[in-house]
C-alpha positions as CSV (number, residue, x, y, z in Angstrom):
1,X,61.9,-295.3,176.3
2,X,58.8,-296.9,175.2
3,X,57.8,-293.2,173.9
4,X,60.5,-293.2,171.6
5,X,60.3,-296.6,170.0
6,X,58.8,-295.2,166.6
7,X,61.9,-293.6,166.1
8,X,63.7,-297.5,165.4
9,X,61.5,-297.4,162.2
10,X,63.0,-294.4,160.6
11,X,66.7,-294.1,161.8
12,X,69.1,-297.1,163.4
13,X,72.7,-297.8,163.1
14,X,73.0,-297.8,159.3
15,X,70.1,-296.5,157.7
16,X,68.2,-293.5,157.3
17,X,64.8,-293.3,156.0
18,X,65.2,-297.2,154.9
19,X,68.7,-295.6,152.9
20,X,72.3,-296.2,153.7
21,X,73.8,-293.7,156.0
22,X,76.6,-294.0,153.3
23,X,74.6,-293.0,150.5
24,X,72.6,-290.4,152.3
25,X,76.1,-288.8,153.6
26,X,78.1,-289.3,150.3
27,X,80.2,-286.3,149.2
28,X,79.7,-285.7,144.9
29,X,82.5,-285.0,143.1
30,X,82.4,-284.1,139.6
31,X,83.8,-286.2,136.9
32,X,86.8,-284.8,134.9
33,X,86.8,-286.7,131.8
34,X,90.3,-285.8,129.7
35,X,89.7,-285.0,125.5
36,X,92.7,-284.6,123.6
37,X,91.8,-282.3,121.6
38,X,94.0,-279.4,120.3
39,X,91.8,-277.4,118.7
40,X,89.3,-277.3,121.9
41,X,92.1,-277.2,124.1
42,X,93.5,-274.3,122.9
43,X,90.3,-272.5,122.6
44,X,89.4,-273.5,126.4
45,X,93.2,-272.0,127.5
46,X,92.5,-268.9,125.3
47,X,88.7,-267.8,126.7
48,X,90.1,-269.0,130.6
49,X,93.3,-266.9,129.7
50,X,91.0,-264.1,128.5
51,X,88.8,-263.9,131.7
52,X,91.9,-263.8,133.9
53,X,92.9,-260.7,132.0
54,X,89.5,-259.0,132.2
55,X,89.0,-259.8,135.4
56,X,92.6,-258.3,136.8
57,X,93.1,-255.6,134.0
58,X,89.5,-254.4,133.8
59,X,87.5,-255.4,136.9
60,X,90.1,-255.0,139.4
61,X,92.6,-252.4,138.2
62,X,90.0,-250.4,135.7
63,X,87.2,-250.1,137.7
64,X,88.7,-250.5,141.0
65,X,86.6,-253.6,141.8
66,X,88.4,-253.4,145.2
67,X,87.0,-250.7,146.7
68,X,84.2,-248.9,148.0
69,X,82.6,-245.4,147.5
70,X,80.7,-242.7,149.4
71,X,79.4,-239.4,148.1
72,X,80.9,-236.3,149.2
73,X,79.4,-233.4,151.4
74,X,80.6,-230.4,152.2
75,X,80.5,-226.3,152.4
76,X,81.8,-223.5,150.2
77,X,82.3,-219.8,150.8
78,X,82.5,-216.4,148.7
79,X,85.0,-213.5,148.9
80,X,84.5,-210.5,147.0
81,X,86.4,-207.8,147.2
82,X,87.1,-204.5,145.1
83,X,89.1,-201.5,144.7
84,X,88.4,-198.0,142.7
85,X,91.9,-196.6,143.1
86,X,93.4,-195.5,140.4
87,X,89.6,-195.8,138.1
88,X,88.4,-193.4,135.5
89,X,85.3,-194.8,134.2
90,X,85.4,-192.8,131.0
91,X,88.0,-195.1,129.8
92,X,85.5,-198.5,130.0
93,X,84.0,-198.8,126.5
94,X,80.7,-199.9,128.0
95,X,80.6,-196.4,129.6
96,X,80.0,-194.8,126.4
97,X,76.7,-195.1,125.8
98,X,75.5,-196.2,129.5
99,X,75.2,-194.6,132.3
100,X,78.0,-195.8,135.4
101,X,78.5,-195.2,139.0
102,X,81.2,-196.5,141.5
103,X,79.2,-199.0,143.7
104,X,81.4,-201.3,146.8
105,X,81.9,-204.6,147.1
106,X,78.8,-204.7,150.0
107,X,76.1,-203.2,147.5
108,X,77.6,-205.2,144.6
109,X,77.1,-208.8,146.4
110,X,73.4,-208.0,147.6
111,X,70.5,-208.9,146.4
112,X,69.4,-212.2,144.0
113,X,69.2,-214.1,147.1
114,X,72.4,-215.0,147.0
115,X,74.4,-216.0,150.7
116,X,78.2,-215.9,150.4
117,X,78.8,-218.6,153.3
118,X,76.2,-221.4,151.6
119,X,78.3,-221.3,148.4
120,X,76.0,-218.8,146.5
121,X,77.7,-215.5,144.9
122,X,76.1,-213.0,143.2
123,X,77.7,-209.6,141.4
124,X,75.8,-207.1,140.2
125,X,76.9,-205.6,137.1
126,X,73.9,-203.5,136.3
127,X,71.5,-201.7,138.9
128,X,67.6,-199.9,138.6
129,X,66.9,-197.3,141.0
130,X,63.3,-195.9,141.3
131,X,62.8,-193.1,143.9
132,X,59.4,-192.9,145.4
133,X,56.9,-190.8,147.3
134,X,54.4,-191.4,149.5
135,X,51.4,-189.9,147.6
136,X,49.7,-187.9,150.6
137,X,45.8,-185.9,150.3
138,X,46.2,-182.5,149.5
139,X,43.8,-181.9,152.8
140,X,45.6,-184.0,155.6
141,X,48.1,-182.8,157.9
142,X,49.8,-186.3,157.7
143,X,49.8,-189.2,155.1
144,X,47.6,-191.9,156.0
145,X,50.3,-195.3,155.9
146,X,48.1,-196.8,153.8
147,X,48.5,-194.4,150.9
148,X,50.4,-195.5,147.6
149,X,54.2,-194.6,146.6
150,X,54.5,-192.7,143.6
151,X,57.8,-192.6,141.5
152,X,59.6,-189.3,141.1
153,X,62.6,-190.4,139.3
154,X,64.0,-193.9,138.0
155,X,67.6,-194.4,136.7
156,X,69.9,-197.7,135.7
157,X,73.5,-198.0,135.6
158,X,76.4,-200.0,135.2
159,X,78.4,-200.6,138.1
160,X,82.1,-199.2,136.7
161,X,85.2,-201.5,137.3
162,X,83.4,-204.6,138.6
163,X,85.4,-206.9,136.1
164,X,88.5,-206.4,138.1
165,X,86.7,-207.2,141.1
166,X,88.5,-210.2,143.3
167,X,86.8,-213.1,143.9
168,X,88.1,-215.7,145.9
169,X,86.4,-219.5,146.7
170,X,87.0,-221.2,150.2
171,X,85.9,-225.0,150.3
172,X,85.7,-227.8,152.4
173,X,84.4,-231.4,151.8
174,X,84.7,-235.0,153.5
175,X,83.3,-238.4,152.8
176,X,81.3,-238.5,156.1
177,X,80.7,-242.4,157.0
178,X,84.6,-242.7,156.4
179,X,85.7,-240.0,158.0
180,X,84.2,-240.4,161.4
181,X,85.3,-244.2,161.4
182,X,89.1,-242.6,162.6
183,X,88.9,-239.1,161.4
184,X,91.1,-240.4,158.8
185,X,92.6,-237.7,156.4
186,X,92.3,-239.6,152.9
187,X,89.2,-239.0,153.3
188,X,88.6,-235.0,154.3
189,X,90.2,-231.7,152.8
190,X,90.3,-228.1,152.6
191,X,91.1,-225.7,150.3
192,X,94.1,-225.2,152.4
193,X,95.6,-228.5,152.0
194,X,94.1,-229.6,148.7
195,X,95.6,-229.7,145.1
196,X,93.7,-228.6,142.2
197,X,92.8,-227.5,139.3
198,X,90.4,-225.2,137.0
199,X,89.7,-227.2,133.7
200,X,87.0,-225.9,131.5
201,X,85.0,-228.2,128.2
202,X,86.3,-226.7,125.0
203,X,87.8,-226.8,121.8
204,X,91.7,-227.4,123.1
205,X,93.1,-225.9,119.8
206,X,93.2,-228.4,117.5
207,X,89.4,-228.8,116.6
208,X,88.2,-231.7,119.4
209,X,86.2,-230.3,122.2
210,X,87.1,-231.9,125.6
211,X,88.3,-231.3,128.9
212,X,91.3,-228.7,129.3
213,X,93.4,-227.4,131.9
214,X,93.1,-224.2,132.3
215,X,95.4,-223.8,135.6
216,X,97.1,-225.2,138.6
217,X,95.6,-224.3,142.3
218,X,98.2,-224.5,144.9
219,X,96.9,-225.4,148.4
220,X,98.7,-221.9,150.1
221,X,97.0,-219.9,147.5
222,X,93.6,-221.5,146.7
223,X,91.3,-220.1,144.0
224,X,91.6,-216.5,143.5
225,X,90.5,-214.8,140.2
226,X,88.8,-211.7,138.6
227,X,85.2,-211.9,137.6
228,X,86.1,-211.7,133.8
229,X,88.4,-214.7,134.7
230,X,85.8,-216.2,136.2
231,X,83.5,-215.5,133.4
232,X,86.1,-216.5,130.8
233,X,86.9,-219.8,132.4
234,X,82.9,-220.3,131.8
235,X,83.4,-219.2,128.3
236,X,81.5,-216.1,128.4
237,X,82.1,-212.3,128.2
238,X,80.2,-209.8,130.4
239,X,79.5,-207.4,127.1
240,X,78.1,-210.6,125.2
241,X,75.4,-212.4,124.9
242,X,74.6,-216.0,126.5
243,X,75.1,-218.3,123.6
244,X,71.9,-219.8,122.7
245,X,71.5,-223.4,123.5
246,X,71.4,-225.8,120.2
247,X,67.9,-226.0,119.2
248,X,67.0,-222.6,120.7
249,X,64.6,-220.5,118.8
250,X,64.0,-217.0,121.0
251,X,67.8,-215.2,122.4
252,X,68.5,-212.6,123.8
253,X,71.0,-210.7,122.2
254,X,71.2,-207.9,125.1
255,X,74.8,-208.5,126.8
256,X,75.2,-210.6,129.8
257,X,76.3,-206.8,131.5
258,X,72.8,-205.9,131.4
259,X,70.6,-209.0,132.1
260,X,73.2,-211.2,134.2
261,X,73.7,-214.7,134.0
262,X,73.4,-218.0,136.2
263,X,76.6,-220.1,136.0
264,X,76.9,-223.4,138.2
265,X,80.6,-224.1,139.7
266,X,81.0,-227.5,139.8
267,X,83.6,-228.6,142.5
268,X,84.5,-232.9,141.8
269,X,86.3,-234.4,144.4
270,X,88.3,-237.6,144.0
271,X,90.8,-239.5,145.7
272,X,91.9,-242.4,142.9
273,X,94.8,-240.7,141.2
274,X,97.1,-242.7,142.5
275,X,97.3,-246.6,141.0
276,X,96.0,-248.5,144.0
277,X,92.9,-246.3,145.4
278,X,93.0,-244.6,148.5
279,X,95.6,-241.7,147.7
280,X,97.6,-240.5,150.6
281,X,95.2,-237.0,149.8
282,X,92.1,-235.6,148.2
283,X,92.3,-233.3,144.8
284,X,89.8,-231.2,143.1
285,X,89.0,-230.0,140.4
286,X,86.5,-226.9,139.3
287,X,84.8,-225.8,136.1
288,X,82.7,-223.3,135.6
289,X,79.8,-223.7,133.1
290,X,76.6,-221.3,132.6
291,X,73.4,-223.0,133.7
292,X,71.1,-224.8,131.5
293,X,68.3,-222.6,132.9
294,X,68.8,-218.9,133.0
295,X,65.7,-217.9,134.7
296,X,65.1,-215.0,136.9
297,X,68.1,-215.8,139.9
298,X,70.5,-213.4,138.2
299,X,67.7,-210.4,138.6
300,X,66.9,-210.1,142.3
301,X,63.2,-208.4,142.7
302,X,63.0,-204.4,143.8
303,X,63.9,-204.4,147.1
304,X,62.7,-201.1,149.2
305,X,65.4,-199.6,151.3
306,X,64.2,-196.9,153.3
307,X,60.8,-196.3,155.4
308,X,58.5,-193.7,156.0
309,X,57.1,-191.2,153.0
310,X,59.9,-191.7,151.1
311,X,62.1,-194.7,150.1
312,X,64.3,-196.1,146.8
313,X,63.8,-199.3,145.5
314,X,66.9,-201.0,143.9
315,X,67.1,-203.8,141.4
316,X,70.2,-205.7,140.8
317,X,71.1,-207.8,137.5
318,X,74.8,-209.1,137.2
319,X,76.5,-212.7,138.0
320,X,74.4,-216.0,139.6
321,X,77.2,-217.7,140.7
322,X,76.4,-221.5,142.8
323,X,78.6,-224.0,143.8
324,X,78.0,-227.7,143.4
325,X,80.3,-230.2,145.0
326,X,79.9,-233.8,143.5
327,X,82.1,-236.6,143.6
328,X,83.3,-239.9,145.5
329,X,86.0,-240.8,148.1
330,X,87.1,-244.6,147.7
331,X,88.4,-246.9,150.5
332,X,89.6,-250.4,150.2
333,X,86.6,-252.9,150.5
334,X,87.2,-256.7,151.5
335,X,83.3,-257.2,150.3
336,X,84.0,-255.8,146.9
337,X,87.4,-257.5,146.2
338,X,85.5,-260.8,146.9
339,X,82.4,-260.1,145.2
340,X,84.9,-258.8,141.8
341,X,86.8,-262.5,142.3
342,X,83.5,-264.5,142.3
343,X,82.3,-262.8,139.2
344,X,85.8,-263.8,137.3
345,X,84.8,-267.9,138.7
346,X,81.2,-267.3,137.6
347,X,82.6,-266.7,134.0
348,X,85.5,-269.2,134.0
349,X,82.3,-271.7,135.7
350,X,80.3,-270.5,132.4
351,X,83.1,-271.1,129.9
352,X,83.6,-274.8,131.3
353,X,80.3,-275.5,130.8
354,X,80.0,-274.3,127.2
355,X,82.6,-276.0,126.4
356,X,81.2,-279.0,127.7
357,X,78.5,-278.4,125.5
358,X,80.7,-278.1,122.4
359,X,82.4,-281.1,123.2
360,X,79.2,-283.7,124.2
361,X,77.3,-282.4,121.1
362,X,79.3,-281.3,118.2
363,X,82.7,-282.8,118.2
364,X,83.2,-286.3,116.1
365,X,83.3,-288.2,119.3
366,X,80.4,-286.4,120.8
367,X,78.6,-289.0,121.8
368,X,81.2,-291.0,123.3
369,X,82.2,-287.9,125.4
370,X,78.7,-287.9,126.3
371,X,78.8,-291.4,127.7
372,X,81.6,-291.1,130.0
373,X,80.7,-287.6,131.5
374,X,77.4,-288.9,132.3
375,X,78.7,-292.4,133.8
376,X,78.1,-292.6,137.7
377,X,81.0,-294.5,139.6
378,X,81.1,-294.5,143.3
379,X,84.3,-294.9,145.3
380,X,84.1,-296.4,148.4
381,X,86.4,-295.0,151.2
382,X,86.2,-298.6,153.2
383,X,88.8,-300.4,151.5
384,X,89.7,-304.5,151.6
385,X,92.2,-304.7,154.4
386,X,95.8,-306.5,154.3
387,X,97.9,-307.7,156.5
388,X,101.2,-305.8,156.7
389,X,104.2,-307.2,156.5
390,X,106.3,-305.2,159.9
391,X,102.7,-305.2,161.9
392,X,100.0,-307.9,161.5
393,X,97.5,-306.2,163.0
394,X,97.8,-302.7,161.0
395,X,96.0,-302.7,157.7
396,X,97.3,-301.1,154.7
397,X,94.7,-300.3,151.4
398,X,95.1,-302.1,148.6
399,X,97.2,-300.8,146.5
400,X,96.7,-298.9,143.3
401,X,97.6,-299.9,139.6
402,X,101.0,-297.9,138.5
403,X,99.9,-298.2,134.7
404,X,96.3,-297.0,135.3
405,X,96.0,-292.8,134.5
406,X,92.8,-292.7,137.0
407,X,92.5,-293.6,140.4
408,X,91.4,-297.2,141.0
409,X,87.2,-297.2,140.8
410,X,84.9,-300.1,142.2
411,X,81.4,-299.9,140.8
């Protein structure tokens, strides 16, 4: 024991340090002093009343400050399909003065780099054709593979009837953490089983520009539509031109038929439509809206089809067409609830102590407010014993004045 002596000097049965174990361990309390005063009174009740509103109204119901959110992934597929039954192409009016052809669906779709299964379409709506020759010596038996490709005979066209061509838009998306917890539903969908809709930004009729529905999409149906639909739900027409951005110096004023366009399909996925977030599902919505940049991804290059001396190369302009699927799945969020709540007790915290301020400083009686804020009292939890009256040898505390509106304090 003789190793631990030196510990005597610094703690024994009452002290610490050379302090009281009572002061050392003493619980603080802050001092609630009572100023009856209406006018601050009412002021306090209104800014607290006002932070419990925000708080509920706006943290918690308008921003959902109960929940949490992960971004969406998923995949998106392109059908195109077409029929010339029925077709005379001397009827189109851009067959008047243009050459047109016939072309399928499976020419139509090629080319741009476009892959209908990673939710990239691409229609072509006008096509180059150069025929080439392999330019052989006038002295050799064979052509040497080396030797150059000369064009014999070049031709463009439109391809006839592609506006009525059917395009249809297969989708998928999930929010992944969430979904893999318990392959919960809320929080995955399908074109299949999703409701949504096609809303465009434009003028709704009566002069204001903003978000309209443009039409329902039933899960059993999905999105099916023409490619003028398509282009008209972008708000663009395949024998005008792209309207020039604001700003824009240089435009092209060839139609969109004969130099193509890019236009991004933007597929948002949400599941707070209901008042308390999760929904029981997952809607979508789709808009269609021409790229900022249109560069060179609604022209594919010449691409050679054929080998040997002879072989076409074909150039497609028409429709860029890529999907974009944004938006975020919410889930009820203990963490975020609590961390919503301890922002509202921040603020009240704040507005007590500015009011505090108000009151020790510029009120009449600030500096008598002052005083007894700032006054230390201690109250000691030992209190005098007394003898009680059934059993001598229990002790009772002393008791408290009945005419005093503060509990009893010993210096």
């Amino acid at each position: 024991m003789e190793y631990f002596s030196w510990m005597g000097s610094i703690i024994t049965r009452d002290t610490i340090l050379g302090h009281p174990l009572d002061d050392a361990f003493a619980f603080r309390t802050a001092k609630i002093v009572r100023i009856q005063d209406r006018l601050l009174g009412g002021a306090d009740l209104a800014i607290r009343t006002g932070i419990a509103v925000f708080v509920v109204l706006v943290l918690l119901m308008g921003q959902r400050g109960y929940v949490d959110k992960e971004a969406v992934v998923g995949t998106a597929t392109w059908t195109l399909n077409g029929d010339f039954h029925g077709m005379n192409y001397s009827k189109f009016s851009y067959c008047e003065d243009h050459d047109c052809r016939f072309v399928d669906e499976h020419v139509m779709r090629g080319g741009g780099g476009a892959d209908v299964n990673k939710g990239v379409l691409f229609v072509a709506t006008a096509i180059s054709e150069r025929e080439q020759r392999r330019v052989c010596e006038d002295d050799a038996d064979t052509c040497n593979r080396n030797s150059a490709f000369k064009t014999v005979k070049a031709d463009t066209f439109y391809a006839a009837g592609v506006d009525d061509f059917q395009i249809q838009l297969s989708h998928e998306a999930m929010a992944p953490t969430y979904y893999a917890a318990k392959h919960d539903e809320r929080f995955h969908g399908t074109d299949k089983d999703m409701e949504g809709k096609l809303v465009s930004f434009r003028d709704d009729g009566t002069g204001r520009v903003r978000m309209v529905d443009l039409q329902e999409i039933k899960p059993d149906l999905g999105l099916m539509m023409t490619l003028s639909e398509l282009l008209d739900a972008a708000g663009l027409d395949l024998d005008k031109p792209v309207p020039a951005e604001d700003g824009a110096v240089d435009r092209d004023e060839r139609p969109i038929r004969k130099v193509g366009v890019v236009i991004d399909c933007h597929i948002r996925y949400f599941n707070d439509w209901s008042t308390w977030s999760p929904a029981s599902a997952v809607k979508y919505e789709i808009e269609f809206a021409p790229s900022s940049q249109q560069n060179a991804l609604y022209s594919s290059t010449y691409e050679a089809v054929g080998f040997g001396d002879a072989r076409m190369m074909v150039k497609r302009s028409g429709v860029y067409v890529r999907v974009l699927q944004e938006g975020n799945l919410e889930r009820f969020s203990l963490v975020e609830m609590l961390q919503t709540l301890a922002i509202g007790f921040m603020l009240m915290t704040l507005s007590s102590w500015i009011m505090a301020q108000v009151a020790t400083r510029y009120l009449p009686l600030a500096e008598r407010y002052e005083t007894h804020k700032c006054a230390a009292h201690t109250l000691r939890h030992t209190l005098p014993p007394q003898p009680s009256a059934l059993n001598p040898l229990s002790l009772n505390p002393l008791p408290l004045n009945p005419s005093a509106r503060s509990p009893q304090l010993w210096p």
